[in-house]
Backbone as CSV, one residue per row, in Angstrom:
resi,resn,N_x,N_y,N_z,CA_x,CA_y,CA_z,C_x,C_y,C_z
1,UNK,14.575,32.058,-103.378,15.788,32.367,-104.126,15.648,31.930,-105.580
2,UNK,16.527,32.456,-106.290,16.716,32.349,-107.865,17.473,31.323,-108.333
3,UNK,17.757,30.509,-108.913,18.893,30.166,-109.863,19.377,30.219,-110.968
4,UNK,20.804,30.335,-111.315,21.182,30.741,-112.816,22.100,29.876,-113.124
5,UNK,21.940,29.018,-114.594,23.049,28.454,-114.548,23.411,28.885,-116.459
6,UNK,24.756,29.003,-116.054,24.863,30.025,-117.171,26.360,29.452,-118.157
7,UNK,25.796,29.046,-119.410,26.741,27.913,-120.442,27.194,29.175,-121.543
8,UNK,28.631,29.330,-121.619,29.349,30.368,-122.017,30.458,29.292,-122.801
9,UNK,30.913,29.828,-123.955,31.707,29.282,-124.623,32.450,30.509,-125.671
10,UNK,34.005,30.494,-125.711,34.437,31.604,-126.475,35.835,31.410,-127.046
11,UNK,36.674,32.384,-127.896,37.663,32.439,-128.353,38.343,33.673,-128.494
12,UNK,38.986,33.894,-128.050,40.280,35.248,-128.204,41.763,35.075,-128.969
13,UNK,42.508,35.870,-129.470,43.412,36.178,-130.039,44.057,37.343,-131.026
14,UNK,44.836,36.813,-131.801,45.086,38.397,-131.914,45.341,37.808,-133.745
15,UNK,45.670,38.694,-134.346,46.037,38.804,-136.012,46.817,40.310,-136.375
16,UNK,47.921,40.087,-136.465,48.203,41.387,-136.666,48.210,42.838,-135.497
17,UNK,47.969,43.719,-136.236,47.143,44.634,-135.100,46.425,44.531,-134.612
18,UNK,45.145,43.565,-134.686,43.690,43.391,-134.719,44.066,42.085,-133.034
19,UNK,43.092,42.898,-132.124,42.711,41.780,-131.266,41.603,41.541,-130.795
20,UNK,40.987,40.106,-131.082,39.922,39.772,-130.855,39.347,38.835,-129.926
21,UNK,37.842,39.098,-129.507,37.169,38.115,-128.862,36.404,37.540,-129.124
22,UNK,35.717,36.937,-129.295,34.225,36.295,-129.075,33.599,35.142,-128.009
23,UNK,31.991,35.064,-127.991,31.393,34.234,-127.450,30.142,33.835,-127.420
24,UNK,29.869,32.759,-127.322,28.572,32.492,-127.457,27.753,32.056,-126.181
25,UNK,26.732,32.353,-125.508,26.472,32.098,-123.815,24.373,31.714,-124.393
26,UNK,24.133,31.279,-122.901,22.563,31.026,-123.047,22.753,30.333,-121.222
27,UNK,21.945,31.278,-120.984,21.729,31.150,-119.305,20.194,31.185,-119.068
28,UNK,20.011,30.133,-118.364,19.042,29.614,-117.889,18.443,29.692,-116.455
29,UNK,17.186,30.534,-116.334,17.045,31.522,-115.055,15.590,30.507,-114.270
30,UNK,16.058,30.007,-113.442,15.047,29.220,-112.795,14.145,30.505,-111.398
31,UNK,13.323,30.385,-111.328,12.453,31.116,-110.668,13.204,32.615,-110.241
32,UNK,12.828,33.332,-111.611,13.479,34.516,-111.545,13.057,35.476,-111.015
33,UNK,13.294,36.318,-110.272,12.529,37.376,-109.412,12.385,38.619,-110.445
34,UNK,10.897,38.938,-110.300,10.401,39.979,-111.506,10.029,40.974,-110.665
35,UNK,9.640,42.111,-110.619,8.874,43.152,-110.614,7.540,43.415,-110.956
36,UNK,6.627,43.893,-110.156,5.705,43.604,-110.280,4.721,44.582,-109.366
37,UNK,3.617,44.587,-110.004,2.832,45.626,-108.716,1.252,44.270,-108.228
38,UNK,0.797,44.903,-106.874,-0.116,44.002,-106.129,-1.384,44.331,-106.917
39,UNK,-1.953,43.062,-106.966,-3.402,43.613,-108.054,-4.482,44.308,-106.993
40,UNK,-4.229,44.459,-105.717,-4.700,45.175,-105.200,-4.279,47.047,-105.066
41,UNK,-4.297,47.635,-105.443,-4.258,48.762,-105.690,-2.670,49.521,-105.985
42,UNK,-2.007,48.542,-106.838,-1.129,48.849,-107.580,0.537,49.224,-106.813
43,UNK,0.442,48.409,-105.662,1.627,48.348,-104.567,2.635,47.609,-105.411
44,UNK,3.856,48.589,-105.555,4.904,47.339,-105.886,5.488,46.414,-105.084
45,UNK,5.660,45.192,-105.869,5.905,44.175,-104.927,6.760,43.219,-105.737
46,UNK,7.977,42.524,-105.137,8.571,41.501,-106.271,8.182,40.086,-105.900
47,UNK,8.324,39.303,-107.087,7.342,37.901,-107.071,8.325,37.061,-108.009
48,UNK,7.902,35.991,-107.749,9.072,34.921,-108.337,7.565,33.891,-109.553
49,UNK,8.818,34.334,-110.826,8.330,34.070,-112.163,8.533,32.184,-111.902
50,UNK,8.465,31.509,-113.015,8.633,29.760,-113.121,10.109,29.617,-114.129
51,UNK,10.250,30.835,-114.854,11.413,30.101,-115.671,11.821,31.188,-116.681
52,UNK,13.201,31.671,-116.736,13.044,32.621,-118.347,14.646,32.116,-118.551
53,UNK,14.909,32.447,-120.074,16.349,32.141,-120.940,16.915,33.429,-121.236
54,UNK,17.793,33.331,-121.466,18.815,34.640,-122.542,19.873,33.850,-123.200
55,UNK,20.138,34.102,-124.505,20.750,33.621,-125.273,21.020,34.583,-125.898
56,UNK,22.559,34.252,-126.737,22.999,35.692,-127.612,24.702,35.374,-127.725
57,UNK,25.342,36.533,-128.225,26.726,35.942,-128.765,27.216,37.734,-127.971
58,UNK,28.313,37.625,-127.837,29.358,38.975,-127.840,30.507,39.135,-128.786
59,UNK,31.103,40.028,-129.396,32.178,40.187,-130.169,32.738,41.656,-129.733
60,UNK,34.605,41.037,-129.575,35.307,42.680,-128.905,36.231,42.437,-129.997
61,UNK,36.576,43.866,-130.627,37.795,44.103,-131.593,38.429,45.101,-130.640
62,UNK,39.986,45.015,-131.283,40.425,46.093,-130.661,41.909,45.994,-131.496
63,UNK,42.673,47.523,-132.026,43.893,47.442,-132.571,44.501,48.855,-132.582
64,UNK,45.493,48.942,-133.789,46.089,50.065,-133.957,45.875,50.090,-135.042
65,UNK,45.532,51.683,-135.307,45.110,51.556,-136.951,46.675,52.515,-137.696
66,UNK,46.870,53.421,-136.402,48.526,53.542,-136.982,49.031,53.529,-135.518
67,UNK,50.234,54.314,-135.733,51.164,54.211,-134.456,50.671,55.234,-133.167
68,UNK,49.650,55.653,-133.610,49.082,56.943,-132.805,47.829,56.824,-132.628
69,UNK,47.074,56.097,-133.672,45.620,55.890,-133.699,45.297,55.010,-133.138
70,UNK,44.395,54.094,-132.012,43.814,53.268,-131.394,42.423,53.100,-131.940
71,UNK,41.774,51.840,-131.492,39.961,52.124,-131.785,39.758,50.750,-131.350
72,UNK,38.384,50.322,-130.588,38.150,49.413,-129.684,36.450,49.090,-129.983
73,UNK,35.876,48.189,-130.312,34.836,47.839,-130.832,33.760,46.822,-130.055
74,UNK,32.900,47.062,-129.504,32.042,45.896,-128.703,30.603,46.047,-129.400
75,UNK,30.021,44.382,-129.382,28.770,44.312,-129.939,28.464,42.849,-129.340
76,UNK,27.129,43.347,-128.389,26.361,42.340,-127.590,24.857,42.206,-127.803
77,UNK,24.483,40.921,-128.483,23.346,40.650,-128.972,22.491,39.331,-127.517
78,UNK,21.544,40.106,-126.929,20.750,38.743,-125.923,19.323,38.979,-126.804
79,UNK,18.937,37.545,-126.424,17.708,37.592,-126.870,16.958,36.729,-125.382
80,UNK,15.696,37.535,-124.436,15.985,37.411,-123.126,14.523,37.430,-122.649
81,UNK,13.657,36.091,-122.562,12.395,35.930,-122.626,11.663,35.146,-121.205
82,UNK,11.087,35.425,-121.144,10.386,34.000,-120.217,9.935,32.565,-121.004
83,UNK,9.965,31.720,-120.243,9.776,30.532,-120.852,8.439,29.998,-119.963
84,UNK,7.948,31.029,-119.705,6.512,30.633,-118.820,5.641,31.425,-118.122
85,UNK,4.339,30.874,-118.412,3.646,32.421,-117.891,4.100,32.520,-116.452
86,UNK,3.407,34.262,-115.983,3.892,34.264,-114.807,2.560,34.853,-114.109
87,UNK,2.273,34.428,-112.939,1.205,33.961,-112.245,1.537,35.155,-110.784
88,UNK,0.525,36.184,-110.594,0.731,36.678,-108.851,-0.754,36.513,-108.060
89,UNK,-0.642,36.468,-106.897,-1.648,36.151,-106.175,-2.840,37.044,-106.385
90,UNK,-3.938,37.380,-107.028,-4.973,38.428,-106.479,-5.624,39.196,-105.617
91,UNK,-5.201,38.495,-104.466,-5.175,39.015,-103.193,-6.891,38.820,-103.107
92,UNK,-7.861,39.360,-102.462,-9.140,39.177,-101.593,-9.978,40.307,-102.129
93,UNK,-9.577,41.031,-102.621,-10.315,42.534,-103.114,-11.902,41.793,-103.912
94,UNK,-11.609,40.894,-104.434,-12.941,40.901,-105.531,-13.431,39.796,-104.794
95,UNK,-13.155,38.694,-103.577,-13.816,37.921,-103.281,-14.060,38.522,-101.531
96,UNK,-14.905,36.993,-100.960,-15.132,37.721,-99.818,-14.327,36.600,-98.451
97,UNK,-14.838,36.394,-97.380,-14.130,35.951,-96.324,-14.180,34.744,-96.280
98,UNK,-13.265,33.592,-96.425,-13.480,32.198,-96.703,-13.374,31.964,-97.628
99,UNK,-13.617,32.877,-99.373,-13.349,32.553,-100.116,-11.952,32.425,-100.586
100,UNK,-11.236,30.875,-101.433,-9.914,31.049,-102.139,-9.729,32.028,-102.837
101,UNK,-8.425,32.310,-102.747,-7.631,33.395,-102.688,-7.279,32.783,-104.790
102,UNK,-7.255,33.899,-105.912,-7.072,33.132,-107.230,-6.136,34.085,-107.912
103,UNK,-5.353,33.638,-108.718,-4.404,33.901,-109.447,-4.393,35.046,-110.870
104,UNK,-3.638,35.896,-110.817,-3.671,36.650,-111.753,-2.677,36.657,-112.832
105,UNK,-2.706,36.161,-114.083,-2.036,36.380,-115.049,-1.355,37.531,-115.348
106,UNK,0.132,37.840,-115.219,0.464,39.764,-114.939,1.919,38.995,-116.631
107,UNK,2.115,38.043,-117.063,3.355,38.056,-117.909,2.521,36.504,-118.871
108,UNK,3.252,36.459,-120.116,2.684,35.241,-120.770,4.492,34.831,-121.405
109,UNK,4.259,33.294,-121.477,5.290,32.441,-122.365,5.819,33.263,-123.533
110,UNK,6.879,33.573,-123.522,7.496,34.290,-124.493,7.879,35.375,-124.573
111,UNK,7.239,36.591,-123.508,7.429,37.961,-123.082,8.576,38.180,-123.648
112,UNK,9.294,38.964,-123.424,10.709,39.770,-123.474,10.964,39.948,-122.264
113,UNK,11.928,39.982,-121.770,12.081,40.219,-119.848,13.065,41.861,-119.711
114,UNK,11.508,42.354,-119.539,11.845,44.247,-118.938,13.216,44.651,-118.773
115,UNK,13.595,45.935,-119.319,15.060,46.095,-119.309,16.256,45.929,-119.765
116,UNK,16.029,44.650,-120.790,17.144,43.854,-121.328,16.917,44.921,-122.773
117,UNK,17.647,45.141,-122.846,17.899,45.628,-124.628,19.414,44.810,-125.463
118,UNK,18.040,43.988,-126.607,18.513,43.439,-127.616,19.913,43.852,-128.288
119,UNK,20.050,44.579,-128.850,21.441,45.517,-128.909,22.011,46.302,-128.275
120,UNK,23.674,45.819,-128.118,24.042,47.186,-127.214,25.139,47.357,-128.046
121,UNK,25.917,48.519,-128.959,27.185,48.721,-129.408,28.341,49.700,-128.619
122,UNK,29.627,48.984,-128.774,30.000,50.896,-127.779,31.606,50.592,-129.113
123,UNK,31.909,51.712,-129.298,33.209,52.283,-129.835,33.651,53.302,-129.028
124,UNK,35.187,53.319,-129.310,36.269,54.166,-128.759,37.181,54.255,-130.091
125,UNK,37.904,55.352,-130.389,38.741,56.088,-130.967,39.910,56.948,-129.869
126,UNK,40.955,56.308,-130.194,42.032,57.147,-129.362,43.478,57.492,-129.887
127,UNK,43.434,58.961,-129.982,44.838,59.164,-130.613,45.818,60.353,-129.484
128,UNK,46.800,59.395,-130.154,48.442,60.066,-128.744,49.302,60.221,-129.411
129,UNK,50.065,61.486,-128.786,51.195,62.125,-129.520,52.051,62.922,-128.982
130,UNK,53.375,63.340,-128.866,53.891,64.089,-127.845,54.419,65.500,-128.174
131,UNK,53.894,65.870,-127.335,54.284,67.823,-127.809,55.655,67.854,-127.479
132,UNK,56.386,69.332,-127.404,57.434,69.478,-126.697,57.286,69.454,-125.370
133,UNK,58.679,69.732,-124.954,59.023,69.144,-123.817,58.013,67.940,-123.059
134,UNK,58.465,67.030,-123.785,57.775,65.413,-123.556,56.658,65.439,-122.740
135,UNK,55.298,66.609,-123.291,53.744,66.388,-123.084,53.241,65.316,-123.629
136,UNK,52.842,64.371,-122.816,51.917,63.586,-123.831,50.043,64.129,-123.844
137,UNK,49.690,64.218,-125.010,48.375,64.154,-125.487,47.852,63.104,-125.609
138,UNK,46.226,62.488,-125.223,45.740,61.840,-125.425,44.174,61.948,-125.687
139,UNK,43.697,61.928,-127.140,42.527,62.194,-127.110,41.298,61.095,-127.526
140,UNK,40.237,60.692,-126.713,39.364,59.904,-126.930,38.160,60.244,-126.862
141,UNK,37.456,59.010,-127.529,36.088,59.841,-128.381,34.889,58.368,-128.397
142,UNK,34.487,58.221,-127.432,33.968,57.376,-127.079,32.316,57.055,-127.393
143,UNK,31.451,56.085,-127.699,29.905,56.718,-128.184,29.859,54.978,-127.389
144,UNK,28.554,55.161,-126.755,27.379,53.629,-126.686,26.072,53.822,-127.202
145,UNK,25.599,52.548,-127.657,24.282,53.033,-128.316,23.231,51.248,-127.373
146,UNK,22.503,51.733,-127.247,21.509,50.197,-127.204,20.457,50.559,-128.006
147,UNK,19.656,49.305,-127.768,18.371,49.283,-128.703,17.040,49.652,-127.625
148,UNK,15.824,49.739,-128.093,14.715,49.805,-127.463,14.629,48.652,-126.285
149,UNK,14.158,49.153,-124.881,13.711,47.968,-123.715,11.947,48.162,-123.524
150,UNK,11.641,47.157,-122.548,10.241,47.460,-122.246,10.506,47.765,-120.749
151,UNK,9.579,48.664,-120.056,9.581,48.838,-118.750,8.988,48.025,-117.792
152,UNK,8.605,47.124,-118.090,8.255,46.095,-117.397,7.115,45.130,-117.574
153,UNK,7.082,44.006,-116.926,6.410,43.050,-117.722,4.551,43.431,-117.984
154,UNK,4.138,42.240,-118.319,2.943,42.461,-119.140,2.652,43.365,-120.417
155,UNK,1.703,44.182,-121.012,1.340,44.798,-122.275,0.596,45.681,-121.925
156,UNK,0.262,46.309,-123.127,-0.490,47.935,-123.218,-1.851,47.613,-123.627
157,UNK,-2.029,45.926,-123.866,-3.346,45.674,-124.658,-4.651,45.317,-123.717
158,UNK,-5.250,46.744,-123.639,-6.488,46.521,-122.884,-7.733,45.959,-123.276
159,UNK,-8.137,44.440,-123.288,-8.920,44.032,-123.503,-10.512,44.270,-122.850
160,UNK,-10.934,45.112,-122.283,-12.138,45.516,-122.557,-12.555,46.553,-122.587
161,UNK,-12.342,47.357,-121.190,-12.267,48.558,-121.356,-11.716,49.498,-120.210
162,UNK,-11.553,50.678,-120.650,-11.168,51.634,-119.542,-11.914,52.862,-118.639
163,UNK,-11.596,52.997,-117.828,-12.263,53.956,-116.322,-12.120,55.381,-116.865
164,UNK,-12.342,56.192,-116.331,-13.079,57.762,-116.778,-11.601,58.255,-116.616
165,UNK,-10.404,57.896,-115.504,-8.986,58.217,-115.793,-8.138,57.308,-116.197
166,UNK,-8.469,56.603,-117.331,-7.793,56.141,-118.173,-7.074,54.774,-117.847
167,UNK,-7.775,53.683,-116.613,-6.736,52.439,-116.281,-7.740,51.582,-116.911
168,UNK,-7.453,50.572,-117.649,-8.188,49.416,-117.614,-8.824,48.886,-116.967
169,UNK,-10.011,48.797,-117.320,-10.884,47.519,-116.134,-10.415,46.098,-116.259
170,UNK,-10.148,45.759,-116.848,-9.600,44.192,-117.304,-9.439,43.858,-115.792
171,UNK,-10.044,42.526,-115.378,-10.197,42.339,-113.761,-9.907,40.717,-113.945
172,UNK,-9.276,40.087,-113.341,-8.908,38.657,-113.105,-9.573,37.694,-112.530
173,UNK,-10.928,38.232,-112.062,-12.369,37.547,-111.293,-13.644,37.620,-112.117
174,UNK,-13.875,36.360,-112.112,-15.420,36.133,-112.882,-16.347,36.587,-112.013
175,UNK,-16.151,36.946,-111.366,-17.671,37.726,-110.503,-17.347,39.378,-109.919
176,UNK,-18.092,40.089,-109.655,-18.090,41.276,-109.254,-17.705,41.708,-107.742
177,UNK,-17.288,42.968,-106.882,-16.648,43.183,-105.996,-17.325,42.575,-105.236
178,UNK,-16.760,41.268,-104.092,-17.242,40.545,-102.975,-18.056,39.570,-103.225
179,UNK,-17.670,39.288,-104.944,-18.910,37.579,-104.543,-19.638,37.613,-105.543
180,UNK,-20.152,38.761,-106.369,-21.076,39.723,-106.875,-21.878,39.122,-107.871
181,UNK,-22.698,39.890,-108.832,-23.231,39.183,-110.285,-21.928,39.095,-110.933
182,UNK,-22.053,38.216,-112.007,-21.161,38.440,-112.872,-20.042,39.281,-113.358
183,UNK,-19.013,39.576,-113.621,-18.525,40.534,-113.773,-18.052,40.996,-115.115
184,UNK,-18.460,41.428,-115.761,-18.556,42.148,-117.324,-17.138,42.687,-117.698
185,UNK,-16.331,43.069,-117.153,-14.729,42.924,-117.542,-13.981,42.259,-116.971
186,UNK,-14.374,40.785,-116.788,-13.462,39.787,-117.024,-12.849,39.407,-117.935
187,UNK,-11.232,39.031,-117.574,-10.390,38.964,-118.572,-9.458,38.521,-118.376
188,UNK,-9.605,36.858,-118.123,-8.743,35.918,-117.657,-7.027,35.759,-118.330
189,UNK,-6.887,35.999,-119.718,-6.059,35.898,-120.324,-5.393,37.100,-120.290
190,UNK,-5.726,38.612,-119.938,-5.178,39.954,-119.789,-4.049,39.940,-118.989
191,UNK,-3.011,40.603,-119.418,-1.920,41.154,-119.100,-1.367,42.497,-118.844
192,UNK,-2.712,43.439,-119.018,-2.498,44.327,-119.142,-1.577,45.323,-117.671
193,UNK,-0.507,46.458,-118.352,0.212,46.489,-116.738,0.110,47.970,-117.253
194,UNK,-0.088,49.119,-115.937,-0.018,50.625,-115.564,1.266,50.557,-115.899
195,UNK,2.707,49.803,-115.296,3.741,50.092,-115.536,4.499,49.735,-117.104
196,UNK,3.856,49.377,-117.776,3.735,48.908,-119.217,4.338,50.117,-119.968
197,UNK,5.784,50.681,-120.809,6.291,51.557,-121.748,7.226,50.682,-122.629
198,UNK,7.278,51.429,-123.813,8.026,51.112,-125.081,8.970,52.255,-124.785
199,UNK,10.281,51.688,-124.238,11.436,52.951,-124.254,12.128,52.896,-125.499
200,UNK,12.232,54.189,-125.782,13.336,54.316,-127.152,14.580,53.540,-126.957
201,UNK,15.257,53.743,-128.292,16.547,53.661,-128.031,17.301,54.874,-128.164
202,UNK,18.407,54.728,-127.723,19.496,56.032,-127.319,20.989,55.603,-127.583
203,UNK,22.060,56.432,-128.067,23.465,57.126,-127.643,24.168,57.834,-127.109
204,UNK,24.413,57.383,-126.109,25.335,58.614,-125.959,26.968,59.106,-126.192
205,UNK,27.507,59.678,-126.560,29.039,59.853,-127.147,29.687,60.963,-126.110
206,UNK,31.094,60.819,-125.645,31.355,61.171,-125.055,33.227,61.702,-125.401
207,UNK,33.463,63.028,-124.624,34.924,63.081,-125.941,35.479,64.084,-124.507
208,UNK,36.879,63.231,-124.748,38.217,63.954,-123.580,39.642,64.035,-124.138
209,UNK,40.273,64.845,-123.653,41.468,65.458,-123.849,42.431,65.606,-122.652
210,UNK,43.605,64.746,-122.621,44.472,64.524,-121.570,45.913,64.869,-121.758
211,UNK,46.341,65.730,-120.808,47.759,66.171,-121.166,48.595,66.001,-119.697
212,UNK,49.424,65.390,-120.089,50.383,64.681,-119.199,51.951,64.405,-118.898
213,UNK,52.126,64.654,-118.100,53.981,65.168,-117.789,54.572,64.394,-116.533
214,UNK,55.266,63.718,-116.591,55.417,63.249,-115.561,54.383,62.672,-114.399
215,UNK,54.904,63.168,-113.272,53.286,62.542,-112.623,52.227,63.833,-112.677
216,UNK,51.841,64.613,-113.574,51.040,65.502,-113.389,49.954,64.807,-114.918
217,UNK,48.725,65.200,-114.399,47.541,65.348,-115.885,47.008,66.484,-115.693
218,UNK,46.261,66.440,-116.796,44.999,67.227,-116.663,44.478,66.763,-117.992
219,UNK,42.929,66.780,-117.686,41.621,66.365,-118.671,40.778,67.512,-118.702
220,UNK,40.457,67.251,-120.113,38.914,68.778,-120.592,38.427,67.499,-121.004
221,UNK,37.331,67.840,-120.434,36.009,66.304,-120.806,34.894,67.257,-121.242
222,UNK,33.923,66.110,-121.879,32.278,66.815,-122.651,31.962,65.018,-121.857
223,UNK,30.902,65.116,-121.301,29.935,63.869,-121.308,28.790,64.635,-121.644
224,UNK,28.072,63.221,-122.333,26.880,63.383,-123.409,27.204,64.372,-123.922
225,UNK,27.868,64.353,-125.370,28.432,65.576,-126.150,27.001,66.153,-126.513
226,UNK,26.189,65.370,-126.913,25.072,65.723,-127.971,23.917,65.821,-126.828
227,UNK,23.875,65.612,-125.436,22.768,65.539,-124.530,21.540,65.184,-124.796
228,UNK,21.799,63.963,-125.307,21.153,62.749,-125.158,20.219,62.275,-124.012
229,UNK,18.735,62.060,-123.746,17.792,62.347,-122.971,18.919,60.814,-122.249
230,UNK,18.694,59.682,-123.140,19.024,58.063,-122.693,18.070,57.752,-121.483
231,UNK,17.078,57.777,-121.821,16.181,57.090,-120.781,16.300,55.416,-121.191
232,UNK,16.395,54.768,-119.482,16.296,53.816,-119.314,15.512,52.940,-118.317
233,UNK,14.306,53.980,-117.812,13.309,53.389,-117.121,12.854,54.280,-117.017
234,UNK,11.116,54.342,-116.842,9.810,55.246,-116.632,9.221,55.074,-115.628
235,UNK,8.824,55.959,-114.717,7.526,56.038,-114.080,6.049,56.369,-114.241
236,UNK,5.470,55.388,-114.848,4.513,55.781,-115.745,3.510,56.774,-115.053
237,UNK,2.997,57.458,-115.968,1.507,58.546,-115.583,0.481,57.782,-114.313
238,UNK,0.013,56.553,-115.155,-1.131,56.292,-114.280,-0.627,55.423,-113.839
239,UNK,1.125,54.707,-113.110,1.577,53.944,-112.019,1.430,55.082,-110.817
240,UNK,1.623,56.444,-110.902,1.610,57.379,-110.012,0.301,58.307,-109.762
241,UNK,-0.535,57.412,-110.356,-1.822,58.162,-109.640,-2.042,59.006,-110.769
242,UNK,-3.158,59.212,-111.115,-3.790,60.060,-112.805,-5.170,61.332,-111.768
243,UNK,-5.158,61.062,-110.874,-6.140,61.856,-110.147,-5.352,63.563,-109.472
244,UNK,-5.411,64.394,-110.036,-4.849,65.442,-109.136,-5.024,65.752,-108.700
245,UNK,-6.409,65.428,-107.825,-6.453,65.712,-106.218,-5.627,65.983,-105.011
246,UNK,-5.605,66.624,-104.071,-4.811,67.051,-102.782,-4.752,65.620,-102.218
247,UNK,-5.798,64.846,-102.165,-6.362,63.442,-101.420,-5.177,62.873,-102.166
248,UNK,-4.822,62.499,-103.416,-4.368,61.747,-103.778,-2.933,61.874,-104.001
249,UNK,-2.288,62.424,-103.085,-1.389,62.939,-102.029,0.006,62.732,-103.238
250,UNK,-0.072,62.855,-104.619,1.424,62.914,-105.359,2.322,64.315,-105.529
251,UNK,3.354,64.054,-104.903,4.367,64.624,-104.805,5.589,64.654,-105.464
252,UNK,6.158,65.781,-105.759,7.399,66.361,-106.616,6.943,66.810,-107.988
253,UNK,8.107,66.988,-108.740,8.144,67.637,-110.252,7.477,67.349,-111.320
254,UNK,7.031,66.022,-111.224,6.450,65.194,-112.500,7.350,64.655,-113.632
255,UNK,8.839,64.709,-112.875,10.135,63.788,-114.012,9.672,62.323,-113.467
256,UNK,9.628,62.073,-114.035,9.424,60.086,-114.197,10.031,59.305,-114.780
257,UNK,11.169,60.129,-115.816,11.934,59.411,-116.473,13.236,59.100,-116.229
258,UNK,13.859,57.742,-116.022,15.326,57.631,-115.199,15.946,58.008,-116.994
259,UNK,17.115,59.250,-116.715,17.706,59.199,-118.230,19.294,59.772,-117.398
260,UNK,20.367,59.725,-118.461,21.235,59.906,-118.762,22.077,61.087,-117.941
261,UNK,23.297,61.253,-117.990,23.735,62.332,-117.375,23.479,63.763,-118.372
262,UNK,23.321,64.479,-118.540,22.980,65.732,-119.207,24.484,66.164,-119.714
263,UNK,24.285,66.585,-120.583,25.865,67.152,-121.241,26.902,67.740,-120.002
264,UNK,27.903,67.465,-119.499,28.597,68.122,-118.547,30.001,68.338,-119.200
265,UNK,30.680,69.472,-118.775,31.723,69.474,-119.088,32.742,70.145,-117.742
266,UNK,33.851,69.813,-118.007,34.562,69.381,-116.852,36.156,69.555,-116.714
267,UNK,36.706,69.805,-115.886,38.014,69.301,-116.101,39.017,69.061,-114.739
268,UNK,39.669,68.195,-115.027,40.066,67.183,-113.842,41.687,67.393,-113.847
269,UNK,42.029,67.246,-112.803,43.604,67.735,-112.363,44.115,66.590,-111.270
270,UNK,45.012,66.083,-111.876,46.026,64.830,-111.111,47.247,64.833,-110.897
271,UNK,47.969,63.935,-109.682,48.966,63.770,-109.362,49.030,62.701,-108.945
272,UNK,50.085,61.558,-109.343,50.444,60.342,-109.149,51.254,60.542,-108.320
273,UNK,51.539,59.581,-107.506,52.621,59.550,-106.315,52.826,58.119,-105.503
């Protein structure tokens, strides 16, 4: 198991139209469960890291800018690392029977911890007004944005060299398969990971229209106005096999990328009761 112990400190109130929050937090992640693949032929598997932090502040606005106009403001800054390398078993592949079992370096002191994106902003805009016979209108106009994540731990930096389809040899054993001579891409300090991407960053904005009478609505919605890819995790090329062989048995479309809902538009019909 994991532990988190997590020191949060903040202030809210209001000024006027204007209502506000803030806070300042830093949580402290004792043997954090990471993600990870088996250095034996690239099985995912999850494994428990020694230690990582996140630290960072939040700030929420929110007011009336007139009697009709609304607008609502969030901005969350983590900064979200390991505080220690992280160590998985090597499993037996490069040694032989009787021999100890030795450790593979897959994350180093300081990483960034996969997934977390440094910035996240979101705004809302909302304006209401009443037609005849006492329709109310309500229209909002909503956008989130984050910053760039990594897809998971370790780096892209292949320290010696690479195979005829493109994976690193970088190998975590000073000797060769089963015991062997020497082994010429050893690379004790390598981190290098198949599941290793630099994801962009993305927005997406989103805009609805609500008209309402009593207990009746109805909404005309746009999500992802601008259809916005928003990828937020990859399946990399050579995590899924780089060989296109029949043998090497990969299946479906070749999307690998977890992204966003695609522009939809819509409209929704209610009754309260």
């Amino acid at each position: 198991a994991d532990t988190v112990d997590n020191y949060e400190i903040g202030y809210k109130g209001t000024a006027g139209r204007l209502n506000y929050a803030v806070d300042v937090y830093y949580i402290d992640w004792e043997d954090p469960q990471l993600n990870t693949a088996t250095s034996n032929w690239g099985f995912f598997a999850a494994i428990n890291g020694e230690s990582a932090t996140t630290r960072g502040f939040e700030v929420e606005l929110s007011g009336n800018l007139t009697d009709n106009l609304s607008y609502s403001l969030g901005y969350t800054y983590a900064d979200s690392e390991l505080t220690a390398d992280v160590y998985q078993p090597a499993g037996n592949f490069y040694g032989t029977t009787g021999r100890p079992e030795f450790l593979d370096l897959v994350a180093l002191d300081g990483d960034r911890l996969p997934g977390t994106a440094e910035n996240v902003f979101n705004v809302s805009l909302r304006h209401d007004m009443t037609l005849a016979n006492d329709i109310q209108v309500s229209t909002v106009i909503s956008g989130y944005y984050q910053s760039d994540v990594l897809n998971s731990l370790g780096d892209d930096n292949c320290l010696t060299s690479f195979n005829v389809v493109g994976v690193c040899r970088d190998s975590p054993s000073a000797t060769g398969l089963f015991g062997g001579a020497p082994n010429p891409t050893y690379a004790p300090t390598s981190v290098w990971s198949r599941q290793y991407a630099e994801i962009d960053s993305f927005q997406v904005w989103n805009l609805s229209t609500t008209f309402s009478k009593d207990s009746w609505g109805a909404s005309l919605y746009v999500k992802n106005l601008f259809n916005e890819d928003g990828t937020t995790g990859t399946f990399t090329y050579m995590a899924g096999g780089s060989s296109p062989l029949p043998e090497s048995n990969y299946f479906g479309n070749n999307s690998r990328d977890y992204i966003a809902l695609p522009r939809t538009i819509g409209v929704a019909l209610s009754y309260r009761f």
